[in-house]
N, C-alpha and C positions, 0 to 999 in steps of 0.2 A: 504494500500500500504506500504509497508516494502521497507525503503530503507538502502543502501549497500553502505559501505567506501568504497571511491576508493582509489587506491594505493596511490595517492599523498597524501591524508589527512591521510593515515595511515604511510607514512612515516612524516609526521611531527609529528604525536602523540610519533613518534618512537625518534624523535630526542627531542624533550621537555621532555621525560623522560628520555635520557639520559644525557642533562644537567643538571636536577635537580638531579640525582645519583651523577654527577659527582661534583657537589656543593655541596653535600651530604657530599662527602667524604675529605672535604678542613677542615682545622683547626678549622673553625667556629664551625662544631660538638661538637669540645673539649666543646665549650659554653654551650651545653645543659645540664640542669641541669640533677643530676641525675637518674634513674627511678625508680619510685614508687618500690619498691619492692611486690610480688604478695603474702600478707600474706596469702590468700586462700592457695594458693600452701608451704606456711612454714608452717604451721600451720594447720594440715591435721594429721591425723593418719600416719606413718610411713615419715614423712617428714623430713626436716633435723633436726640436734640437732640446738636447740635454747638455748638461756641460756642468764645469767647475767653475765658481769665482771668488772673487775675492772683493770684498767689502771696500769700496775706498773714498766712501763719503757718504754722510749722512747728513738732511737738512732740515731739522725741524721747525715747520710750518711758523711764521708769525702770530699770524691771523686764523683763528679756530675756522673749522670746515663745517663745523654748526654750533651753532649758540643760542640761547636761549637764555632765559631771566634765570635759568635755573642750572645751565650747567652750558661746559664747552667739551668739544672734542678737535684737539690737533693733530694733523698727521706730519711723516717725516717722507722725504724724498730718498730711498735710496741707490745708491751708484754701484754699481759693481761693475769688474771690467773681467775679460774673460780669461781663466786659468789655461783650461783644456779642454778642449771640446770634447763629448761623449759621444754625442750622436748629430747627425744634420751639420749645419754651418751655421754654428750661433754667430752673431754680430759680436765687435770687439769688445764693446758697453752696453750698457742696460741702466735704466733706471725703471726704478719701482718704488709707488706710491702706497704705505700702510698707516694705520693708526699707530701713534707714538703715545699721546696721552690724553686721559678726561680729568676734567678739574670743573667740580661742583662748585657753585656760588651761593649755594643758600646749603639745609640743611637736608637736601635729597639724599634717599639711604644711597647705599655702593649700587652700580648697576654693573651689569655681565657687559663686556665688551666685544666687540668681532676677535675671532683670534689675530694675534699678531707673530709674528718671531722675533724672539730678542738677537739683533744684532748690533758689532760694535766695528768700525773701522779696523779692520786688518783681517776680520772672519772669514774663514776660508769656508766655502757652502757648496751644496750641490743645486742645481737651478735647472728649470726647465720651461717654457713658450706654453702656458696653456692654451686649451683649446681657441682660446678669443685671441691669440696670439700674444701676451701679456705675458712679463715674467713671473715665476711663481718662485716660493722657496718655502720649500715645503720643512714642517716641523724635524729636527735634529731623529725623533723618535720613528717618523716616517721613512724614512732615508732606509733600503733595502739594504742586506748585509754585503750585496758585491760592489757598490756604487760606495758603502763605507768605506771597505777594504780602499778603493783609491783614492778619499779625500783623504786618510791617514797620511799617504806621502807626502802632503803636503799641508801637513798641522805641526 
């Protein structure tokens, strides 16, 4: 005997899902750490340029990238120029745009920020062209055991 949702219970499944989108889409998000990156897919015959660099300038922003009566957020400019290529033809430099810092102005509790990577002038990193062709630098913990093994040469 095969049984069949009735309307009611299919409108509830309909509205439980669209709480949970809609909780989804609330600041909390910002919390989640960031995702795995899919080295399958970097790391593939014609995939993006991969490579090494190295840190050689950082610019943090003057003027907050949003603000509000109640709080700022500044990002920093970073520069890296290119170590060794891995994969593809990376360009000799890069720059890439992340959050550096938030600074409340009243008395707003902490809030979850986008992920950032802490980096310092001289860090030697692995990098790679995401999909929207932007450089990426993917978290220290992320970083695949064989792609470690060759930033070691050069730490």
């Amino acid at each position: 005997m095969t049984r069949t949702l009735t309307p009611r219970v299919r409108l509830i499944g309909a509205v439980a899902s669209a709480i949970i989108v809609a909780l989804a889409a609330t600041p909390a998000m910002a919390c989640l750490p960031e995702p795995w990156p899919q080295w399958s897919d970097i790391q593939r015959p014609g995939g993006p340029d991969l490579m090494i660099v190295r840190v050689t300038r950082i610019d943090v922003a003057e003027t907050p990238r949003i603000s509000s009566d109640r709080s700022e957020l500044f990002d920093e400019t970073v520069t890296v120029e290119l170590v060794q290529a891995l994969q593809g033809a990376p360009d000799a430099q890069y720059q890439m745009t992340q959050l550096h810092s938030w600074r409340p102005l009243s008395d707003e509790p902490m809030r979850c920020l986008p992920w950032r990577v802490e980096l310092n002038v001289g860090d030697v990193v692995v990098a790679y062209e995401n999909r929207s062709g932007a450089l990426h630098i993917p978290q220290p913990y992320h970083v695949p055991p064989d792609l470690k093994a060759v930033l070691e040469a050069y730490q």
